[in-house]
VEXPAMAR-14633 format. One line per field, with one value per residue (C-alpha): residue number from 1; residue in three letters; z, y, x. Coordinates in pm, 1 decimal. Each point is the difference from the previous one (the first is absolute). Layout:
<pts>
nr	(NUM / ...)
rest	(ala / ...)
zz	(Z / ...)
yy	(Y / ...)
xx	(X / ...)
</pts>
This chain:
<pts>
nr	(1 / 2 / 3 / 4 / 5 / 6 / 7 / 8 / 9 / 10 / 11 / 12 / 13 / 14 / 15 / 16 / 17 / 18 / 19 / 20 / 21 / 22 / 23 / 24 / 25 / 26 / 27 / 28 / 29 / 30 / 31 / 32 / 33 / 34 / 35 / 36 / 37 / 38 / 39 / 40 / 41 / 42 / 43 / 44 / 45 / 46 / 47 / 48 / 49 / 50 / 51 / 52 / 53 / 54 / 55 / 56 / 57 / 58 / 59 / 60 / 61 / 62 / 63 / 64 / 65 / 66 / 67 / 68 / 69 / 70 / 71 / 72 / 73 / 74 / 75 / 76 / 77 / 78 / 79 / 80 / 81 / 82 / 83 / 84 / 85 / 86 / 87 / 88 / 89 / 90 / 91 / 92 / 93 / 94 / 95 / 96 / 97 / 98 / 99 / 100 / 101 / 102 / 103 / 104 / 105 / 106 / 107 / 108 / 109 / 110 / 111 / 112 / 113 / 114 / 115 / 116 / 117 / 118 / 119 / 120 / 121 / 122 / 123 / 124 / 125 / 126 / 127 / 128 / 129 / 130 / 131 / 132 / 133 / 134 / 135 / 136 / 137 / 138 / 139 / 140 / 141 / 142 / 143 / 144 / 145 / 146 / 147 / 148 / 149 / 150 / 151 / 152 / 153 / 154 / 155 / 156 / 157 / 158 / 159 / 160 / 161 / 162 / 163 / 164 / 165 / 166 / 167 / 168 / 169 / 170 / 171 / 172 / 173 / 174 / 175 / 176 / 177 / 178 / 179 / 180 / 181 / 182 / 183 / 184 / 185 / 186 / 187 / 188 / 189 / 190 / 191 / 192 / 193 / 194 / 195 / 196 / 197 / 198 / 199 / 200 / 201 / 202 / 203 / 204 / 205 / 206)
rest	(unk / unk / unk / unk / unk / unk / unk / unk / unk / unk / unk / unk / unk / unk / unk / unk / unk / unk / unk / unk / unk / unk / unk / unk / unk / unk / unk / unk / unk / unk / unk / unk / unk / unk / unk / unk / unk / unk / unk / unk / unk / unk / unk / unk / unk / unk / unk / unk / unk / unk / unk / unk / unk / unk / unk / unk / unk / unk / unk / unk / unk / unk / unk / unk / unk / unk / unk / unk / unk / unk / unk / unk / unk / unk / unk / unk / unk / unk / unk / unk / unk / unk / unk / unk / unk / unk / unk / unk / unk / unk / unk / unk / unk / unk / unk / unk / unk / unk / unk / unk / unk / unk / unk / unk / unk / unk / unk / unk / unk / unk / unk / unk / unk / unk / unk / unk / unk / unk / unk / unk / unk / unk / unk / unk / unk / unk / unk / unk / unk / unk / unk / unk / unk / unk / unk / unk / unk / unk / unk / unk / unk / unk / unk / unk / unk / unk / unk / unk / unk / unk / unk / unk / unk / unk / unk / unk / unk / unk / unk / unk / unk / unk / unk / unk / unk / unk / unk / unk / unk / unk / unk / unk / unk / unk / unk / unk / unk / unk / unk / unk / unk / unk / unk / unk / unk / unk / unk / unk / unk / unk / unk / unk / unk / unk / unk / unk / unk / unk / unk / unk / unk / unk / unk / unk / unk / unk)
zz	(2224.0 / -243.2 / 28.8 / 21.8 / -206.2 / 123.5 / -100.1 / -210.9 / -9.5 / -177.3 / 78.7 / -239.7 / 188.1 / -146.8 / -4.8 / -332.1 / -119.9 / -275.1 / -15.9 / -369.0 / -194.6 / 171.4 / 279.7 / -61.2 / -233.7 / 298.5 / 207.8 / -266.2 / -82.6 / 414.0 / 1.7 / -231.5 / 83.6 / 385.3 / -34.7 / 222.9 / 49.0 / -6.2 / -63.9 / 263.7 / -92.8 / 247.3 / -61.3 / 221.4 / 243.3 / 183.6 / -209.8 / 221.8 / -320.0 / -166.7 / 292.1 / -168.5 / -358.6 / -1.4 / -93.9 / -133.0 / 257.4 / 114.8 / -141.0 / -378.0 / 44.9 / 147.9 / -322.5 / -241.4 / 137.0 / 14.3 / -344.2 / -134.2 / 177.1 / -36.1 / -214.9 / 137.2 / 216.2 / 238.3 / 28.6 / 258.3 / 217.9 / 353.4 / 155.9 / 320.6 / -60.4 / -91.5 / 291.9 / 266.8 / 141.1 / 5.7 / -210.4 / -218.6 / 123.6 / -204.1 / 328.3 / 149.2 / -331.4 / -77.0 / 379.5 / -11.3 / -303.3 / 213.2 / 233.6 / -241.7 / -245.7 / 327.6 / 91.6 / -273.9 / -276.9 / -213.3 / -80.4 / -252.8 / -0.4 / -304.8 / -77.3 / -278.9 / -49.4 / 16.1 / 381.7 / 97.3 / 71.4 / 245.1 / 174.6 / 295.9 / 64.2 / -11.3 / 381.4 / 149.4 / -344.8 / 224.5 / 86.6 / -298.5 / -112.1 / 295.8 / -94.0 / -384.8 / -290.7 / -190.1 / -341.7 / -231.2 / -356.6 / -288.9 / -62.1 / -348.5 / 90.4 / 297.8 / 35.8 / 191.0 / 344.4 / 252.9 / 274.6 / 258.9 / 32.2 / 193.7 / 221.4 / 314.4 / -5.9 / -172.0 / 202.8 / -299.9 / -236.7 / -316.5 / 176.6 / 28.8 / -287.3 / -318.4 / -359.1 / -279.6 / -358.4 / -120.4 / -335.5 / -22.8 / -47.0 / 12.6 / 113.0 / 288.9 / 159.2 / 20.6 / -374.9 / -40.7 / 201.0 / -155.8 / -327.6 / 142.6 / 80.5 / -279.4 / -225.5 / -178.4 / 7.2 / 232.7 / -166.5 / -48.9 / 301.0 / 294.9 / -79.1 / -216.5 / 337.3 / 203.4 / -284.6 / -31.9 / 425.0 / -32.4 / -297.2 / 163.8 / 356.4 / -148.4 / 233.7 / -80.7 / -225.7 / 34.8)
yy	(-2190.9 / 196.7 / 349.7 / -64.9 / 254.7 / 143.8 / 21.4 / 269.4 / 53.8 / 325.5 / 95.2 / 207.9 / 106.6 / 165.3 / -43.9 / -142.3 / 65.5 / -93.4 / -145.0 / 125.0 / -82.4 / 371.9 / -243.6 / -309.0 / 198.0 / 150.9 / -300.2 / -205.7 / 265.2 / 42.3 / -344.4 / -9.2 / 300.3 / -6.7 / -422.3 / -97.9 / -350.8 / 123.4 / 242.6 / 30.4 / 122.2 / 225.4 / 64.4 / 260.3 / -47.7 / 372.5 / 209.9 / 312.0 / 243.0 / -153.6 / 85.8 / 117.3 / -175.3 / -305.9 / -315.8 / -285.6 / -301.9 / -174.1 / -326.3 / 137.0 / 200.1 / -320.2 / -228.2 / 206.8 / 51.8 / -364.9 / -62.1 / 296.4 / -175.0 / -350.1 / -190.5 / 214.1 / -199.7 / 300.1 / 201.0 / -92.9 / 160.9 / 116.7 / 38.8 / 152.5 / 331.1 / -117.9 / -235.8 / 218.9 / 253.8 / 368.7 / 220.1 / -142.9 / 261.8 / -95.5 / -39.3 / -277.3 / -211.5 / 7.8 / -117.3 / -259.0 / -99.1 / 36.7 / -221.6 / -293.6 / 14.2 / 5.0 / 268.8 / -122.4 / 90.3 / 293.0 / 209.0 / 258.1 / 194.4 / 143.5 / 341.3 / 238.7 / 270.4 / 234.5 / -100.3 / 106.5 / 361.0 / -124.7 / -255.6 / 210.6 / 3.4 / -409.0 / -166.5 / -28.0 / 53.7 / -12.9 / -343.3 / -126.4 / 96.6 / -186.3 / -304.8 / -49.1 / 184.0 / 227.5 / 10.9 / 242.0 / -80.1 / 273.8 / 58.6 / 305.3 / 308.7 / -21.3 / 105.6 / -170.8 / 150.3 / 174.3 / -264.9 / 304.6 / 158.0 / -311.7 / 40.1 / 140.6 / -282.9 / -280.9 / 51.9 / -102.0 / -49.0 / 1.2 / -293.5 / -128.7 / 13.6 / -47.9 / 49.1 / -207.1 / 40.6 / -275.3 / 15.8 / 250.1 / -143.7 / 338.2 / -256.2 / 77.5 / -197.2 / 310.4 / 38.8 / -397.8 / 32.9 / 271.4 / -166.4 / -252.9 / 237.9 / 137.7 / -306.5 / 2.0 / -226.2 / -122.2 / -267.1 / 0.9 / 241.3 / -293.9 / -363.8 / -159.6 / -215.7 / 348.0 / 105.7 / -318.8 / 12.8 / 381.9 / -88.3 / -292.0 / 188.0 / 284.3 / 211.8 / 417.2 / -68.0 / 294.2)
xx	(628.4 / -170.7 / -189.4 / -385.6 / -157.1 / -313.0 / -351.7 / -105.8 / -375.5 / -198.7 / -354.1 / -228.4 / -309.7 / -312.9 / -373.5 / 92.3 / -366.2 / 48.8 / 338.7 / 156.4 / 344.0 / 199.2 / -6.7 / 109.8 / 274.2 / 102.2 / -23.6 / 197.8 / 278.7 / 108.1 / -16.9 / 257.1 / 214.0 / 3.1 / 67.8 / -244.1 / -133.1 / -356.2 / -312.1 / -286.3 / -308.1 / -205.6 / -317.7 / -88.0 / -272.1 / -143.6 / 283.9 / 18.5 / 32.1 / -334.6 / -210.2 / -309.1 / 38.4 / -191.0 / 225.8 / -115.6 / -43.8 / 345.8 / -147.2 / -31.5 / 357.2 / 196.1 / -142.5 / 120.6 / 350.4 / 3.6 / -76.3 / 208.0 / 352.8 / -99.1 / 271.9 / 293.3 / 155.7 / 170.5 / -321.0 / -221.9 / -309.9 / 16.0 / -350.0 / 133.2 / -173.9 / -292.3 / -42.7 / 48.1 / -278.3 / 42.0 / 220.6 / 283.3 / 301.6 / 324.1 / 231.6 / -270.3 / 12.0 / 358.8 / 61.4 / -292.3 / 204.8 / 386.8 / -147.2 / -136.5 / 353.0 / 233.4 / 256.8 / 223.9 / -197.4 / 67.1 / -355.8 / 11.7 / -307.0 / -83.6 / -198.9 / -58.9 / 246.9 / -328.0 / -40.9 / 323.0 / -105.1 / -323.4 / 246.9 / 45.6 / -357.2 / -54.5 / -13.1 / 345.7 / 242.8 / 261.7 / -48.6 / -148.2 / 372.8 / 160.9 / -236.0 / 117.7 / 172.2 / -245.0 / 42.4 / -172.2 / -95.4 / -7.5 / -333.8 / -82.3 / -13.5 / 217.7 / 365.0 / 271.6 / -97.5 / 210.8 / 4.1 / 194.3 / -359.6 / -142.2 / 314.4 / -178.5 / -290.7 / 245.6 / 357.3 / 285.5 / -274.6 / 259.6 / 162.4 / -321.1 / -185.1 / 56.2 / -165.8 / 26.7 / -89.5 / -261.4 / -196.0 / -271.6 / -345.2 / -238.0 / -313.0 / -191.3 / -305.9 / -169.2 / 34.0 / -152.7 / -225.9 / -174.8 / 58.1 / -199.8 / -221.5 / -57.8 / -7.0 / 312.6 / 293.9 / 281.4 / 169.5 / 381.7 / -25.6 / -56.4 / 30.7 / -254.3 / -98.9 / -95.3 / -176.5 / -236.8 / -8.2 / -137.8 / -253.9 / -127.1 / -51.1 / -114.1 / 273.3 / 15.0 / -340.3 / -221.2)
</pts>
């Protein structure tokens, strides 16, 4: 009898506010590179590390992720972030998500390179290790980093992690939203379908 192979699932997270074309690039090229079956999107619901910066509602966020993925068929939307009360720690939603795909699954977790040097700070890194395989996307600006220095917080962390190169969109929601802001353009920065969802809502209007 044959080997069954097992499933191999990635999840992005972010607030996602807006949703822009450096991630689905991302999304798209691990996809391709790490072979996995699927993309989950996770819009984030109370991100720890945005404390203080008003988002915009969970509603307006989750639309626009779906109509930035929809026609790829091995992209698809997780709300378990956003449904659940309280603060959205890493380790809780990638073992919400362990617990929904079944112990057989493969979950790659997948961060910017530039969060690498905060990881030891983030809610249990340890076992958000233990829980899936952390991969960390090139990001501009930011060096391949030296994975020994999160030894002490992340035991065998260059077993552990690993970094991968992906195509280097320099696009940041920050950046569209104040565009927005300010009155100027975002198209060929988000898909056309965000762009007519953030006009028509009138979202980062001042």
């Amino acid at each position: 009898m044959g080997l069954v192979s097992r499933r191999a699932v990635g999840i992005l997270g972010g607030t996602f506010d807006p949703i822009h074309y450096g991630h689905l690039v991302i999304a798209e090229d691990c996809w391709y590179q790490l072979q996995l079956d699927e993309i989950l999107f996770v819009p984030a619901g109370a991100p720890p590390h945005k404390r203080g910066r008003a988002i915009s509602p969970a509603a307006d966020r989750l639309a626009m992720v779906t109509l930035a993925i929809a026609g790829n068929p091995h992209f698809r939307l997780s709300r378990v972030e956003v449904d659940r009360p309280g603060i959205s720690y890493s380790v809780d939603t990638v073992a919400r998500l362990r617990e929904e795909l079944g112990p057989d699954t493969r979950l790659f977790f997948i961060i910017g390179r530039d969060m690498l040097r905060d990881l030891p700070t983030w809610h249990r890194p340890d076992r958000l290790a233990d829980l899936c395989e952390i991969v960390a996307v090139s990001r501009p600006g930011y060096p391949p980093f030296d994975l020994t220095r999160l030894e002490p917080a992340i035991p065998r962390a260059t077993e552990r992690i690993r970094q991968l190169e992906v195509p280097a969109l320099n696009i940041a929601a920050s950046d569209l939203r104040r565009r927005v802001a300010e009155g100027r353009p975002i198209t060929y920065m988000t898909p056309d379908a965000v762009v007519r969802y953030i006009q028509e809502h009138r979202l980062y209007a001042r």
